[in-house]
N, C-alpha and C positions, 0 to 999 in steps of 0.2 A: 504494500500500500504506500502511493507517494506520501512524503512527510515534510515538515514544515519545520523551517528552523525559528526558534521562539527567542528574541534579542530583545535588551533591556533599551529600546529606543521608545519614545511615544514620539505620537504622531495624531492629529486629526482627521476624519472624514466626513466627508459632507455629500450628499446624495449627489449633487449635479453633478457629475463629471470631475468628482474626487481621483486623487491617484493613489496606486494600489503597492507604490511603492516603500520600503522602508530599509533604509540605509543600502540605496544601492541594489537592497532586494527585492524580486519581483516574483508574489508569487504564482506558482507553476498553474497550469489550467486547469487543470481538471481540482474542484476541492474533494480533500479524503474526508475520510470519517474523523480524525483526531491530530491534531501536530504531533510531530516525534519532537521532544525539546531537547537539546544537548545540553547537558547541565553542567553547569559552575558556576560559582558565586558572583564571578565579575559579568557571565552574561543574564545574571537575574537581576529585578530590581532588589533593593538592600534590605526594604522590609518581607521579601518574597520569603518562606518557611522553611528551611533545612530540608532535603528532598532525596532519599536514598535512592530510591526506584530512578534510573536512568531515561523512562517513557514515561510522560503523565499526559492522560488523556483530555484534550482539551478545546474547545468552539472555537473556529476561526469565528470572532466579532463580525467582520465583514460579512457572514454569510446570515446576520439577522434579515428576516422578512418580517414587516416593511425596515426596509434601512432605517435608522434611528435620523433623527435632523442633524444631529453634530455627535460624531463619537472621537473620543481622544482614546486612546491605547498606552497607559503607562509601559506598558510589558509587564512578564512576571505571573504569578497565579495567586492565589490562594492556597493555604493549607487543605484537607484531605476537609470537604463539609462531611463532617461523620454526626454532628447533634450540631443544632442551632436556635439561639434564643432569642428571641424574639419579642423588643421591646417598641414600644407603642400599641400594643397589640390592644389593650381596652379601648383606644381615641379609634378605635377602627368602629364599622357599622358590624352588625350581627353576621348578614351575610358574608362581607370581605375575610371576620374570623372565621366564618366556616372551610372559604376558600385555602388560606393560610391553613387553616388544621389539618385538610385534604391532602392538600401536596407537597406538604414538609411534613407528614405524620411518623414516616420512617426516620425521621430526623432528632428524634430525644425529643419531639414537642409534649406529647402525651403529657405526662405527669406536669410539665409546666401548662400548658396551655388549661388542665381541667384547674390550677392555682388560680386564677388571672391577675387577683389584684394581687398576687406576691410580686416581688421584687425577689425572685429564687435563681440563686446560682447552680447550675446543673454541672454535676460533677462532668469532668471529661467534655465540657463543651468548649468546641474550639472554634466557633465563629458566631457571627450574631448579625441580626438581619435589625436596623433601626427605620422607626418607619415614622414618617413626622409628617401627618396630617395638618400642613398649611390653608388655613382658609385664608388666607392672604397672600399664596402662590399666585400672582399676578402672570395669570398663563393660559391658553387656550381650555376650552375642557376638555378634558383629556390628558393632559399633558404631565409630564412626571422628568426627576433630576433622578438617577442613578449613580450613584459610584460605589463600585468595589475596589475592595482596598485587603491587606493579608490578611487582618481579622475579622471580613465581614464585611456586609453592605447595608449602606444609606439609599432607602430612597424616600424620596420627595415627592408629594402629589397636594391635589386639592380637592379630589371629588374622586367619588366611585369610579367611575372613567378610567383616571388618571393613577390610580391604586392597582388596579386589575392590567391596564398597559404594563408597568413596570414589573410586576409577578409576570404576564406573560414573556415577557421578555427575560428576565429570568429563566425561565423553562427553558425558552429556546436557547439562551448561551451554558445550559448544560448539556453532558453527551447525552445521547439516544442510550448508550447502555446503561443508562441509572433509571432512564422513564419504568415507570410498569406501564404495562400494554394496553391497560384502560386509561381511556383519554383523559380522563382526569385523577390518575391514580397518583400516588405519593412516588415525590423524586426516592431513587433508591439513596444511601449512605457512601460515602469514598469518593464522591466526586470534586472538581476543581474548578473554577470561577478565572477568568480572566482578568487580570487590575486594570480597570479603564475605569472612564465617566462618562456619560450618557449625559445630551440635555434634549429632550426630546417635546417636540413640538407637533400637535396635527398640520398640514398644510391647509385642507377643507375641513369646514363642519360636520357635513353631512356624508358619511363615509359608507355605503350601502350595499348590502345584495337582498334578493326578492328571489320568493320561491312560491309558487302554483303547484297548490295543492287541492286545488278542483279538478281538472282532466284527470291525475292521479292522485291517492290519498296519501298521505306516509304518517305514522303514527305517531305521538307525543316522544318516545327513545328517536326517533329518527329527528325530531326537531329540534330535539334538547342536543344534539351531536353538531347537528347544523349551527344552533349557537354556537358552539363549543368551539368550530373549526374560524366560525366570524369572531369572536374574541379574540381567539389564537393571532389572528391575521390585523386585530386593533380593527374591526368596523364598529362603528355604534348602531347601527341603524337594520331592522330587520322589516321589509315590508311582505306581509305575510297577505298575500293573494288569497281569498275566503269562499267568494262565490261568483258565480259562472255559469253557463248555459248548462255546463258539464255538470254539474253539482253543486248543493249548498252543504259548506262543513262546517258553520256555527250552531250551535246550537239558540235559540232564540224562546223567551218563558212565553211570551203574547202569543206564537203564531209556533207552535210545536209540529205543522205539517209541514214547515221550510226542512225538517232535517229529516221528519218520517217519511216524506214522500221525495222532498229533493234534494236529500242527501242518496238518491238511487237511480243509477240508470240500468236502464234491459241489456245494453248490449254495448261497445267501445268498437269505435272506428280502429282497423289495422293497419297496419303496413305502410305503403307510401297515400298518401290523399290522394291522388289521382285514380288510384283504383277504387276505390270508395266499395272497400269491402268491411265488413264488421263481423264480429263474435256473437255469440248469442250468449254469455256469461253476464247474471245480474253484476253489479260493481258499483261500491260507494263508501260511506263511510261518514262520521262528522268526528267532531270536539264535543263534548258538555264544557257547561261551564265553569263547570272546577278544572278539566284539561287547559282550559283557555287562562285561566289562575294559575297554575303549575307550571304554563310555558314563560308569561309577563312575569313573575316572581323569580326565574330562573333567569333569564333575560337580564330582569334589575341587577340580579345579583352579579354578573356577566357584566357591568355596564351597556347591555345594549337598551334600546328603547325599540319597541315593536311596534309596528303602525300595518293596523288590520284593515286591508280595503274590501268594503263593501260596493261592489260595480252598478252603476245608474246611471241610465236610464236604460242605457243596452245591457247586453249580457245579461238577461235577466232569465233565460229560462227554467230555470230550475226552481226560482220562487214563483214563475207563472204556472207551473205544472203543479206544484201546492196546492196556489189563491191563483185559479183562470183569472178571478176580475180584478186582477191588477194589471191587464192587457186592455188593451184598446178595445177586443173585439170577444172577450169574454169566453171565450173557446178554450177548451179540456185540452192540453197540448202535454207529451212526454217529457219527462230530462233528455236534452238534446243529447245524442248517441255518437254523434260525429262531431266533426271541429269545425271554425270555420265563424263566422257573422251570422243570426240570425233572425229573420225580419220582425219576430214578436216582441216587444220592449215594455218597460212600463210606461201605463196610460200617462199623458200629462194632461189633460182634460179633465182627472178625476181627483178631487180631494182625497176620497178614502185610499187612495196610493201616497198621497203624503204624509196623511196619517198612517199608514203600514211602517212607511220609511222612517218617521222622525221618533216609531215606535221601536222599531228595527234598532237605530243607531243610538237610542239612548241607553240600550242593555247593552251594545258594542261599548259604549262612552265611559258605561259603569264597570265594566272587567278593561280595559285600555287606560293605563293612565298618559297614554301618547300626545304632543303635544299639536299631534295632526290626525286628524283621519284620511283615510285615500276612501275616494268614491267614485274610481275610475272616469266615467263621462268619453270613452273611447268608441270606437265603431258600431256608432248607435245609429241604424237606420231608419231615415221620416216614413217611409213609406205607408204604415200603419197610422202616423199622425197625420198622414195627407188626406185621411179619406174618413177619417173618426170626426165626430159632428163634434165631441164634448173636447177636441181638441183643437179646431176650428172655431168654436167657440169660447176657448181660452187664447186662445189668437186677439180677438176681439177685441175682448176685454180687456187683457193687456195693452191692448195697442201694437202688436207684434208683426212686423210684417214677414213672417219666413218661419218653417220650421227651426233654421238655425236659433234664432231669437227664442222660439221657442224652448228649446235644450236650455237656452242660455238661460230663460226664465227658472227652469226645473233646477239648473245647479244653484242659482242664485237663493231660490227659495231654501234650497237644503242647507248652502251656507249658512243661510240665517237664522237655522235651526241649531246648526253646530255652534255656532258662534255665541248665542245664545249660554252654550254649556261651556264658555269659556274654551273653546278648540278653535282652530282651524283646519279646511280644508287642503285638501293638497289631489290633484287630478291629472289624469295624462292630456297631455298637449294639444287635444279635440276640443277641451272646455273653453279654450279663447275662440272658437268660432258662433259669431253672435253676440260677441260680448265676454270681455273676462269679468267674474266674478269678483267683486271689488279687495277681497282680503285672500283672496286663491293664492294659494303656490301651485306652479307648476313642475312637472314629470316628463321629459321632451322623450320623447320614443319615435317619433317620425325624423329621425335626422336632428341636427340643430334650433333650426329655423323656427322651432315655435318658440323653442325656451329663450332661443335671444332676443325676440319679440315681447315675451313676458318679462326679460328684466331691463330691455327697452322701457318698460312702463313701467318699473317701480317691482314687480312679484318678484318672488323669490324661488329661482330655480334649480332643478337636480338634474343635469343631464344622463339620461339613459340611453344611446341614439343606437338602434337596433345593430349600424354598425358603426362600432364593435363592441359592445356591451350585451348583448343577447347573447345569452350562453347555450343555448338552444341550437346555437349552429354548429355547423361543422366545425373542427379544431385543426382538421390537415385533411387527407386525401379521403374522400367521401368513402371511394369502396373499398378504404382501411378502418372503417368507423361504423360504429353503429348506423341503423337510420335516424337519420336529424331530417328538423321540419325543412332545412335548408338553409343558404347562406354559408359566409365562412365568414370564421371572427380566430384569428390565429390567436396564440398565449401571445406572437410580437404584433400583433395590431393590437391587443390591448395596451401594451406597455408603452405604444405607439402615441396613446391618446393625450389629449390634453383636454380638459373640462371648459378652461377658462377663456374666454372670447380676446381678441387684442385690445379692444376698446376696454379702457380698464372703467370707464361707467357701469356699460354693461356685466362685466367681472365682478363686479363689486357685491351683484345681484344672486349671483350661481353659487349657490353653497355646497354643491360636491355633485357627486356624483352616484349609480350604483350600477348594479350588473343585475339582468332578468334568468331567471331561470322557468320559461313555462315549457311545462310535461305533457305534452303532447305523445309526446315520443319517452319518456322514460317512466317505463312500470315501478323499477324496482331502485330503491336506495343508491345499491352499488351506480345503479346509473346515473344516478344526480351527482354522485360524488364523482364520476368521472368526467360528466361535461362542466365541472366545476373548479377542479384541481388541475393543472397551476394556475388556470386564468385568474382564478382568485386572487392568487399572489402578487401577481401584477396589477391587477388593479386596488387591491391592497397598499402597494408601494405607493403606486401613484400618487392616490388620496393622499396619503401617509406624508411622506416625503418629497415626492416627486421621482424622474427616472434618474437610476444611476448612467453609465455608460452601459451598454448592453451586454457587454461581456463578463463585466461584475456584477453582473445580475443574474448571468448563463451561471455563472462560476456558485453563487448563491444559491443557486436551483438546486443543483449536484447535491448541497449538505441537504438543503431544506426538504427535498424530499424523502432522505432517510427517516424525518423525523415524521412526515406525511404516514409513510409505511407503517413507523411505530405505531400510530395512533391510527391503525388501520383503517386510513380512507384508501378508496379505490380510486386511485391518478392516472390522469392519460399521460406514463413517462415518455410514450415517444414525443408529446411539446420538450424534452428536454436536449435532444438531438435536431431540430429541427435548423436551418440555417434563420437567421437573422439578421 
């Protein structure tokens, strides 16, 4: 295995187009599992620990994902972490000490951690982890100060966020041979810490992935891992896709036939959409509302924040096949069986579709403490409003000339329901047709063009632009790859990307960005987790830091995915040979 020579030089790095050099040294391409360090006194730093073993296994820093904003590399390691104490641990929140107890448990915390308020020195403890909950850390949220040093590390945060960043990061500058196999299992004992400082900064707010789990369902373990891997990666934001033509998976107390009847469909479209063949296997599934507790409790704990989109005024089949008369035209229609746009929407000529809706999202509003809801507002077609008398005669009334205006009434009305409970909305890039909604964030999924329009005008926008952020596509050569809905979005067309417009007005507006995952096309876990790993990563960065050069990010891959392996997701490792 190539090995690394470990020299008492520091050095800084910074994601732009940092250099990877250090005293002359360059290192070699491919990253191994561990450095080989050649040891002597004069090439460790001074406080480094007396060190018999001639090999200590150690993280090239360089190979963190997302790169840190500024790292310095004193040189040198830490002693063996064999037990570690852990002081500030009561100024922490419930959750953050649970997290701590979890993956430092094999570490002597045990009998300390069940003391809390002692001040207990633990026999044999040779490092200490100091953790100083700054509420006056004048820093992004998120953000956190690291430094390890021989007897241990300080970090610095200000918020939950920013707590859970620096533990994640953490993890990752230990080897893979201390993890236990479950993703959130306790670091094993004997391992070494590299002496640097971290000062780590978000570059965007809004740091995002979305997963669609109405075309296919995936259980509460499989969402709670999906967090697990968005924390890993520092995203805060999970926009969790709810309902759909395909199926409704909330459960809802007023209207209990959205999950008895459209949480099921008869049959799922197969194969490529052009053949337009189907199964005849019933398939569905929802949440209760203690699942939908379980995941937001887990999430918090995680730093992320979950924003559940309820889809309106299209995509509505599955709560029309419930309640027909939420439809224009009152008619018994199935949970759609296939993909695709479909012309039955909710009525907007009917009050008692508003009240459904404002009845709907107030049981959404009370299980989400988010500080947006998504209400989609995407490929909603008039055709049903064109010919509906009660929708025509909401025309009227309003003064509306166009179904467009229309829609635009229906989100506008909804806003002012949310709004009402102290939220905002947030909608894909359809909703500024006809009017934006005065307090709307925008979601650009059509390209650009709409979200630079919305922060044209003051909103506040996430760019998601199909390409390359739709994870849904192809990743390399179509007939090496599963079936995908289509498109290609490489692991280096994302790394490629840039969120931010030139015009720094408009920039000012775009608070990040995310990545889509809709399942169309993936039945099973393993699948999500392959159209997902590495592109995550890179878009990860992005957010995070911004790109390094591509080659020290190739180079980064290499470690980062052994750690992927560990924590058994299923990655598509050929993005890690691909040319760039």
């Amino acid at each position: 295995m190539t090995g690394y020579l470990w020299l008492a030089s520091s050095f800084v790095l910074k994601p732009q187009g940092f250099s990877s050099d250090i005293v002359g040294m360059k290192w070699p391409h491919q990253f191994p599992t561990y450095f080989v360090l050649v040891i002597g006194c004069s090439a460790l730093s001074c406080q480094s620990p007396q060190v018999t073993d001639s090999v200590i296994d150690i993280v090239d820093p360089t190979s963190l994902i997302p790169a840190p904003s500024e790292l310095h590399v004193v040189g040198g390691f830490t002693g063996p972490v064999n037990h570690l104490m852990v002081h500030g641990f009561d100024a922490c929140t419930e959750a953050s000490q649970s997290w701590i107890a979890t993956w430092f448990a094999d570490l002597g915390l045990s009998e300390q951690l069940a003391n809390r308020g002692e001040q207990k020195t633990m026999v044999k403890a040779s490092s200490h982890l100091w953790l100083d909950n700054d509420q006056d850390f004048a820093a992004k949220e998120g953000s956190y100060d690291l430094r390890i040093e021989a007897d241990g590390v300080a970090l610095r945060f200000g918020d939950q966020q920013g707590l859970m960043n620096g533990l994640q990061t953490l993890r990752q500058l230990t080897p893979t041979d201390f993890w236990s196999e479950d993703f959130n299992g306790s670091l094993q004992p004997g391992f070494h810490w590299p002496l640097l400082q971290i000062t780590d900064r978000p570059l965007h707010a809004y740091r995002g992935m979305h997963l669609d789990v109405c075309r296919h369902f995936f259980d509460v373990s499989f969402i709670k891992k999906y967090l697990d891997n968005l924390a890993f990666h520092k995203f805060n934001r999970f926009h969790w896709h709810l309902t759909e033509d395909q199926g409704w998976r909330i459960a809802i107390e007023a209207y209990p036939l959205l999950t008895d009847v459209g949480a099921w469909r008869e049959a799922s479209q197969i194969g490529p959409y052009s053949d337009q063949r189907f199964d005849s296997t019933t398939y569905g599934g929802f949440y209760s509302q203690d699942d939908i507790r379980e995941v937001v409790a887990y999430a918090t704990s995680l730093g992320i924040e979950v924003i559940p989109e309820i889809e309106l005024p299209g995509h509505s089949r599955a709560a029309i096949a419930a309640y027909p008369w939420l439809s224009c035209q009152s008619e018994s229609l199935p949970v759609a069986t296939g993909w695709g746009v479909f012309e039955d929407v909710y009525c907007a000529g009917k009050d008692s579709v508003f009240d459904f809706l404002t009845t709907v999202l107030d049981e959404v509003m009370d299980l989400f403490p988010s500080k947006v809801i998504h209400i989609g507002g995407d490929e909603s077609p008039k055709a049903r409003w064109e010919t509906c008398a009660a929708c025509q005669q909401r025309m009227v009334a309003e003064g509306l000339d166009n179904e467009h205006q229309l829609q635009s009434y229906f989100i506008q009305r909804i806003e002012k329901h949310v709004n009402q409970r102290g939220r905002d909305i947030i909608g894909w890039d359809e909703i500024l047709e006809g009017g934006l909604a005065p307090n709307a964030k925008v979601m650009s999924w059509r390209g650009e063009k709409g979200g630079l329009a919305a922060a044209s005008m003051g909103h506040e926008v996430v760019m998601t632009p199909g390409k390359p952020l739709y994870f849904d596509h192809y990743q390399s050569d179509p007939s090496q790859e599963p079936h995908a809905i289509g498109g290609h979005n490489s692991l280096w067309d994302v790394y490629a990307y840039q969120p931010l417009s030139n015009d720094s007005s408009v920039s000012a507006f775009i608070i990040g960005a995310q990545g889509n995952v809709w399942t169309e096309y993936m039945e099973t876990p393993e699948h999500v987790e392959y159209m997902v790993q590495p592109r995550a990563s890179a878009l990860a960065e992005i957010l995070w830091s911004g790109a390094r050069d591509s080659a020290t990010f190739d180079q980064a891959l290499q470690y980062h995915a052994q750690r992927m392996d560990q924590l058994h997701w299923n990655q598509a490792t050929h993005h890690l040979h691909e040319a760039h």
